[in-house]
C-alpha positions as CSV (number, residue, x, y, z in Angstrom):
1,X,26.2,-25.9,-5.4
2,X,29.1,-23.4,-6.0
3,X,29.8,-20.2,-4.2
4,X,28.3,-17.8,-6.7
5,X,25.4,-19.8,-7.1
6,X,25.0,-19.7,-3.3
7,X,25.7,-16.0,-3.0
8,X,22.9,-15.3,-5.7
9,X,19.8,-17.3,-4.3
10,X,19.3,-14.7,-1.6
11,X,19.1,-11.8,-4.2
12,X,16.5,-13.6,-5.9
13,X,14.5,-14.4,-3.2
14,X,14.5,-10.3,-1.9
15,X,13.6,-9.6,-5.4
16,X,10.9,-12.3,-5.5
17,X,9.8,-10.5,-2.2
18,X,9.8,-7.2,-3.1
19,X,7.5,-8.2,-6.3
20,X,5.3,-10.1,-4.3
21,X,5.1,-7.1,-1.8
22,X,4.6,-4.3,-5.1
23,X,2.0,-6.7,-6.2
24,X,-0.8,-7.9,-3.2
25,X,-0.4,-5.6,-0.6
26,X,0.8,-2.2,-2.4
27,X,-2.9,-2.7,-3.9
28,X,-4.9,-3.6,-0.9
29,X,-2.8,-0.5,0.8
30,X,-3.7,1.5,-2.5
31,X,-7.5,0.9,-1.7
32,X,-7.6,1.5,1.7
33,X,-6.0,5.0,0.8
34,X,-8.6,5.8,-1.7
35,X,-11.0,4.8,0.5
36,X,-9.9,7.0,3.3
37,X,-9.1,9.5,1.0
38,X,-12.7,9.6,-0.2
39,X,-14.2,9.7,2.9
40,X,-12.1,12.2,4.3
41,X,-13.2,14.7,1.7
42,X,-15.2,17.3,2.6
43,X,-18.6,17.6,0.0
44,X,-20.7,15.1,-1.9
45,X,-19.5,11.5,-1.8
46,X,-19.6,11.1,-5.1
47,X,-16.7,13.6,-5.4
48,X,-15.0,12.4,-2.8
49,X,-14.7,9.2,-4.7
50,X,-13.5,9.9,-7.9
51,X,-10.6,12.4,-6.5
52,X,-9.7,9.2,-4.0
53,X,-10.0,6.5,-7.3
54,X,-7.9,9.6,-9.8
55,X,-5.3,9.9,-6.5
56,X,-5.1,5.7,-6.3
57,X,-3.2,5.9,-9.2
58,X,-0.5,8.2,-8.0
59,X,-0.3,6.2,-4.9
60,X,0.0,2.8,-6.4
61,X,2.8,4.5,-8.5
62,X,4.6,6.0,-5.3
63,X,4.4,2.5,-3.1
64,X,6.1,0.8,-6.3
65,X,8.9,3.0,-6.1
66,X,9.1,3.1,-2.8
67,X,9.1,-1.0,-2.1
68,X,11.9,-0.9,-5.1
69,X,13.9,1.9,-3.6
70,X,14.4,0.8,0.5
71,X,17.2,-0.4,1.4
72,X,15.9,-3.1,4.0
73,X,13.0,-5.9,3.5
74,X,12.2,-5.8,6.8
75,X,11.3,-2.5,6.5
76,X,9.2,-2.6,3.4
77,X,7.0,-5.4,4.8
78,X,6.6,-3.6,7.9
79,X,6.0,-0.5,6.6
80,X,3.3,-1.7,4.3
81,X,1.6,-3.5,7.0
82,X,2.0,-0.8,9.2
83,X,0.7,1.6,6.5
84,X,-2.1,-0.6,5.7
85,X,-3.4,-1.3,9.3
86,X,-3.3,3.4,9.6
87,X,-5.0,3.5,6.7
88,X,-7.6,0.7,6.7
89,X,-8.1,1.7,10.9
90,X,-9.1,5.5,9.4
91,X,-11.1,4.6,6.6
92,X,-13.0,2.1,9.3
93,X,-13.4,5.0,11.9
94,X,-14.6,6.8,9.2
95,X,-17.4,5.4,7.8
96,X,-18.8,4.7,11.1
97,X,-18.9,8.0,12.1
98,X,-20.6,8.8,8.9
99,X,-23.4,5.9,9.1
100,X,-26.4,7.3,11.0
101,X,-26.9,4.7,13.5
């Protein structure tokens, strides 16, 4: 294996990641904003839902360029799971709160 080839096999790999990371859990992190999104909402939840599935968009969108743009992979695989565990832990509270017991 030569030197160049060496030095580029990392940089594939963090790209690999990165996809991997823009792809799976940029959606499930996506969702779980929507979702808190639409129960957050104040009014009927039928609202609530369609302004958290029109704002999903935007959000997928922002996490793309935002897993492409850091620096660190460290960081954007902590930061999405991190993200992910705020968001899915409010939408959670959430809807039990709202669910008459």
């Amino acid at each position: 294996m030569s030197v160049a080839t060496a030095r580029k096999a990392p940089g594939r790999w963090h790209v690999t990641s990165r996809v991997v990371a823009a792809i799976l859990p940029a959606f499930i992190l996506t969702n779980t904003a929507a979702v808190l999104l639409a129960l957050a909402l104040p009014g009927e939840r039928l609202t609530g839902a369609a302004i958290g599935t029109f704002a999903s968009f935007l959000i997928y969108v922002a996490i793309i360029m935002w897993v492409f743009s850091v620096e660190r992979l460290r960081t954007v695989w902590l930061g999405l799971t991190a993200a992910i565990i705020v968001t899915g832990g409010g939408a959670w509270l959430l809807y039990l709160l709202e669910t008459p017991a």
